[in-house]
N, C-alpha and C positions, 0 to 999 in steps of 0.2 A: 504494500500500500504506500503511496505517495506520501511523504508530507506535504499537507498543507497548510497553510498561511494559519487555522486556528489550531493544527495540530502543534503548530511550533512554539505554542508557547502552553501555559496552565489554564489550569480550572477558575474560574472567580474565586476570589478569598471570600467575600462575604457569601457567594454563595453555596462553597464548600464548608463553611462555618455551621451556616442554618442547619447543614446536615448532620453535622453531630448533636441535634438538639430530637433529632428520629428515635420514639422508644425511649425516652427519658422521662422520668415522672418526676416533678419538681411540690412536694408538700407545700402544702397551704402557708404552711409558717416561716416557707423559704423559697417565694414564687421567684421566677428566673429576673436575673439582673442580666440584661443587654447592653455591654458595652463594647461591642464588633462593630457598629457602623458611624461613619463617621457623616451624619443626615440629621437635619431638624426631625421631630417624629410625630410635632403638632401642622397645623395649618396654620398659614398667613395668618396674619389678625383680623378680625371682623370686619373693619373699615376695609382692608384691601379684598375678601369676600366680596364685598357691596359692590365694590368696585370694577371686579372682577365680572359677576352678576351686570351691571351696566353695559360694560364690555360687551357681555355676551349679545344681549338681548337688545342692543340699539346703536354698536357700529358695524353694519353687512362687510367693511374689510376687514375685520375682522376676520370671518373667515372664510378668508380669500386669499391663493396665493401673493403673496409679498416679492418683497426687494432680497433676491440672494444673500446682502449682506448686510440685510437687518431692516428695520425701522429707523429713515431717517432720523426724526427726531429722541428717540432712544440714544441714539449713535453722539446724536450733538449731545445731550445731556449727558453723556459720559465723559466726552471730551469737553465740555465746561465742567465738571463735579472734579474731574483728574487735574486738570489743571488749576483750579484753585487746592485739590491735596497735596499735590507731587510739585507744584510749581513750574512748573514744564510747560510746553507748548507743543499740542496735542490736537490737531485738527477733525475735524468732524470724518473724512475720510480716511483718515488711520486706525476708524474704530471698524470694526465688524463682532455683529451680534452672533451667535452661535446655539447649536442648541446641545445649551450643555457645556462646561468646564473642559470635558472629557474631550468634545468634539471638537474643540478649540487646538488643543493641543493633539490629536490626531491630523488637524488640519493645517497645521505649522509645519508639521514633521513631514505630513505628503508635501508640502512647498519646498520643503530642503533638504532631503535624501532620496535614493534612489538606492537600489539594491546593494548591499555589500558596505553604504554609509555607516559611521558608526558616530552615537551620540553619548557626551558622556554625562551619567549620572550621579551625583553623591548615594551612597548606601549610609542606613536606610533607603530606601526609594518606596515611591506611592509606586503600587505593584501595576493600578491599569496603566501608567505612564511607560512600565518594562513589557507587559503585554502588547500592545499598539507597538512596540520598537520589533517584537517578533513577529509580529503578524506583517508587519513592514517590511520585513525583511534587511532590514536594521539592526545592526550589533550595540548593545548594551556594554559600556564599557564601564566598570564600577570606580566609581572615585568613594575611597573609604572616608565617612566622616572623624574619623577618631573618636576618640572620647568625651568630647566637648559636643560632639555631633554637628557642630558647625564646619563643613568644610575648608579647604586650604587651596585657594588658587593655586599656588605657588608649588603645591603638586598634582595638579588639576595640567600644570604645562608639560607637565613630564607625559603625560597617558595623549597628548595630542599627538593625532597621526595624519598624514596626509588624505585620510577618509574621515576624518572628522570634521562633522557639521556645526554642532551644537553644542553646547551644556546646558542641561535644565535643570534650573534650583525650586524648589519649592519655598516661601519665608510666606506665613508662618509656616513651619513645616508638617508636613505628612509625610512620617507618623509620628518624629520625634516632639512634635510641641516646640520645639527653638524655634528665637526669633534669628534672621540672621541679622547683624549687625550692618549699617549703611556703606561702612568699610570693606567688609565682604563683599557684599555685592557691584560696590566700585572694582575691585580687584577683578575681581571677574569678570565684568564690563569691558577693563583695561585691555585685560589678556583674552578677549572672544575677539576686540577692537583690532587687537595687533596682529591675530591670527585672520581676521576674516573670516569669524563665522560668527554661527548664532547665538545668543545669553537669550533663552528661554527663561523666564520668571513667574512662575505662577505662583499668584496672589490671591488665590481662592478665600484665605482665611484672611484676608489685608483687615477686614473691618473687625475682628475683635484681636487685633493686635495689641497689647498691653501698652505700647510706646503712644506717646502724643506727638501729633506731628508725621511726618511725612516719613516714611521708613527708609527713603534712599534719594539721591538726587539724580538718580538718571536721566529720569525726562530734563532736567536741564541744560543735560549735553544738546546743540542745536542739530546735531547728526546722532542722534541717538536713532533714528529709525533706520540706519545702514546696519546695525547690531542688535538693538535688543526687540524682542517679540515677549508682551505680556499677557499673562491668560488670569482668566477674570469668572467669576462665578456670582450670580444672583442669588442659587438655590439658598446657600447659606446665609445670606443676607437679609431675606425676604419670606424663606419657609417656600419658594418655589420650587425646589425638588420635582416635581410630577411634571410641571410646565418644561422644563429642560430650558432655560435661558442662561446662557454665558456670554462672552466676551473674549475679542484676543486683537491686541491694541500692537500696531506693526505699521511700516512705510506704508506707501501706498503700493507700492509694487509689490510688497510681499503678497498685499490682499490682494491684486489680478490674480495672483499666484492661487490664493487661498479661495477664491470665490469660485474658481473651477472645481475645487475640492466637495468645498460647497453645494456646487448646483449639482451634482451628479447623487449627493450622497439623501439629502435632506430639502432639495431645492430654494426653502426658506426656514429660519429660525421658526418656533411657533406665536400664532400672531395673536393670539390672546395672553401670553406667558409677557412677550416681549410688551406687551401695553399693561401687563398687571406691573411689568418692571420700572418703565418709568413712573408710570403712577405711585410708586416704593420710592425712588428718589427723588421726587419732587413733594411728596406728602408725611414720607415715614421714618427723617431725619430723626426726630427728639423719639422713639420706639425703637429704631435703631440701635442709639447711645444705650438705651435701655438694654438691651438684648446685651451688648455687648459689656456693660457693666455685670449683667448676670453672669458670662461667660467666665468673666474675669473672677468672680465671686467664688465659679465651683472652683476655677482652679486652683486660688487660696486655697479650698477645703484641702483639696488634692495635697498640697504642701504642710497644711498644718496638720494634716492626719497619719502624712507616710512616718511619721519618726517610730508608730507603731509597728511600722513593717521594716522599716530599718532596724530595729533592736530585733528582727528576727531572719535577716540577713539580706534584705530587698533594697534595692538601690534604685531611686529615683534618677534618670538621664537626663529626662529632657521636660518640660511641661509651659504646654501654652495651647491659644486657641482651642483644637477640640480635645488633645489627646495629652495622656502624660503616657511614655516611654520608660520601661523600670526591668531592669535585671532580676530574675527571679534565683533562689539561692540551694534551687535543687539540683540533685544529679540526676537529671531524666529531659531529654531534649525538649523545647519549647512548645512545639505543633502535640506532641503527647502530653502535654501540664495542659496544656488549652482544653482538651477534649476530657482531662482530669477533674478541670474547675467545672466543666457542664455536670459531670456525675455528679461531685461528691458536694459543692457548693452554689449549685445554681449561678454561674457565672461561665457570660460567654462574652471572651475574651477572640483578638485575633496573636499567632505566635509573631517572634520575630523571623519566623522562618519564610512567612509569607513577603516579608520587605526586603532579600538577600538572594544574592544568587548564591547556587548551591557551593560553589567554591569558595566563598566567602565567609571568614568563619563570623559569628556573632549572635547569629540569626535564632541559634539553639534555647541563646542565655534570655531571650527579652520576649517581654510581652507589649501589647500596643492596648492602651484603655481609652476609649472614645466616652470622653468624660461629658458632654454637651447636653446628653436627655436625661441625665440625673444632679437632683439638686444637692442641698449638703448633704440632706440627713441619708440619701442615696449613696453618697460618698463616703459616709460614715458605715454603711450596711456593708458598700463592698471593701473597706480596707477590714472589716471585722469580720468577713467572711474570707480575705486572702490568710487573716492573721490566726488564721482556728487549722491553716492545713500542718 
């Protein structure tokens, strides 16, 4: 049998997860705690419902096929909202709408490789981002974060080859929760700049970033669109998950590039997702701030709770936006303690084995906890269900 483009790479993590949850019986007094996905798991808020509802029922383009790459005025609202955060200068046709985070950066990567290209990534890596590179036909070149989890340009130059396209950073990250620092992602900027390829940056989590202020100065470079491609997510921002509305902010010739990607795959972003969206950025600024004060809250808990699992041999890595990142202190590899916590504790976890290629060692020791749909006393349940094994 042939390999094929899905046979070259795995299974979904999240949805190899759900499957250890088959034939499980979790007691009344210890119903299952879900901390595998990294997805709001309520609805927009009421007002944007209404909104939504309006949408439906009283604009006919609505739905109706659209503009390959996007919603005019979505597109311009991005590019005024970005350049008053990043301070840059970002014009209405460097934005392209997408549908989906996901589809953004699939659609960057069809713009700049071709068979045999290879992109590199810091490990950890968000696994659909290593997925899409094999089904690309695309080589995954691992850049080791260390132990800070924050990447190192400066050995980011040593893995560049003459088939290298890209590097793609994640800030905040997936899965590790680091921020990266404005300096990192300069350095990186630098050296994609001097090599002549791409800094991929996806911003998924940009909005509950713990820092005030602008997290990088890129857009300020006036050639910033000869280098860097950013990819951009609603779902998290807004609770639109289901709509699929994303972003990925690039020259304008990237997007000729990307818009053919586009039309063939999805012909238009979806047209009631992309108008619930703007209507989220021009209405649901101060709910926003909100959300994102929450975010920041659980991951306090997160911090102020692990010293209990530190005194039993747990090590905290990384922690921010949705996830915290934690060394576990067993002798029994990670993907088997994950399917361990669904029996014996009602907890579904994803391993660090899901974020590493196999040759890479690290993968065994770590777990990924998607902290976002549980509040404290949540946070409190699962470090007192890790600290009982």
């Amino acid at each position: 049998m042939s390999v094929t483009r899905t046979r070259a790479t795995f299974a979904p993590p999240v949805m190899e997860a759900r499957r250890w949850l088959a034939g499980v019986h979790h007691p009344s007094d210890r119903p299952l705690l879900n901390v595998s996905h990294a997805a709001p798991v309520d609805p927009p808020p009421l007002a944007m419902r209404k909104a939504i509802a309006d949408i439906v029922i009283n604009d006919p383009e609505a739905h109706l096929y659209g503009a390959v790459l996007g919603l005019d005025s979505l597109r311009a609202e991005v590019a005024a909202q970005w350049n008053t955060a990043y301070g840059g200068t970002i014009s209405d046709d460097q934005v392209a709408i997408t549908s989906g985070c996901n589809q953004a950066f699939a659609a960057a990567i069809a713009s700049l490789c071709t068979e045999g290209d290879e992109v590199i990534v810091p490990v950890p890596y968000y696994f659909n981002h290593r997925m899409w590179l094999d089904m690309a036909g695309v080589k995954t070149v691992a850049l080791d974060a260390g132990p800070t989890l924050i990447p190192d340009a400066a050995q980011a130059a040593k893995l560049i080859t003459p088939r290298t396209r890209a590097i793609a950073l994640v800030s905040p990250n997936n899965p590790a929760g680091v921020e990266y620092p404005a300096e990192t992602l300069q350095a990186f900027f630098d050296l994609c700049e001097k090599h002549k390829i791409a800094l991929i940056v996806d911003e998924t989590y940009r909005d509950f970033d713990s820092r005030t202020g602008a997290p990088h100065a890129l857009f300020k470079n006036p050639d910033w669109g000869d280098t860097l491609i950013q990819l951009y997510s609603f779902s998290k921002a807004y609770r639109l998950t289901g709509h699929r509305v994303g972003a990925l902010i690039a020259s304008q010739a990237r997007l000729s590039e990307v818009e053919k990607f586009l039309d063939t795959v999805t012909i238009c972003p979806n047209q009631i997702g992309q108008r619930a969206a703007l209507w989220g950025m021009q209405n649901l600024g101060d709910w926003l701030a909100g959300e994102r004060l929450e975010i920041l809250d659980r991951r306090q808990a997160i911090q102020d709770g692990f010293p209990t699992l530190a005194a039993k041999g747990w090590t905290l890595k990384g922690c921010g936006a949705y996830f915290a990142y934690v060394q576990h202190p067993f002798d029994i590899p990670s993907d088997q303690l994950a399917q361990k916590l669904v029996r014996d504790i009602s907890v579904l976890t994803l391993p660090g084995t899901m974020f590493m290629p196999l040759h890479v060692a690290g993968g065994a020791d770590h777990l990924r906890i998607a902290f976002a749909n549980i509040d404290r006393a949540g946070v409190d349940t699962l470090i007192n269900r890790l600290a009982s094994l």
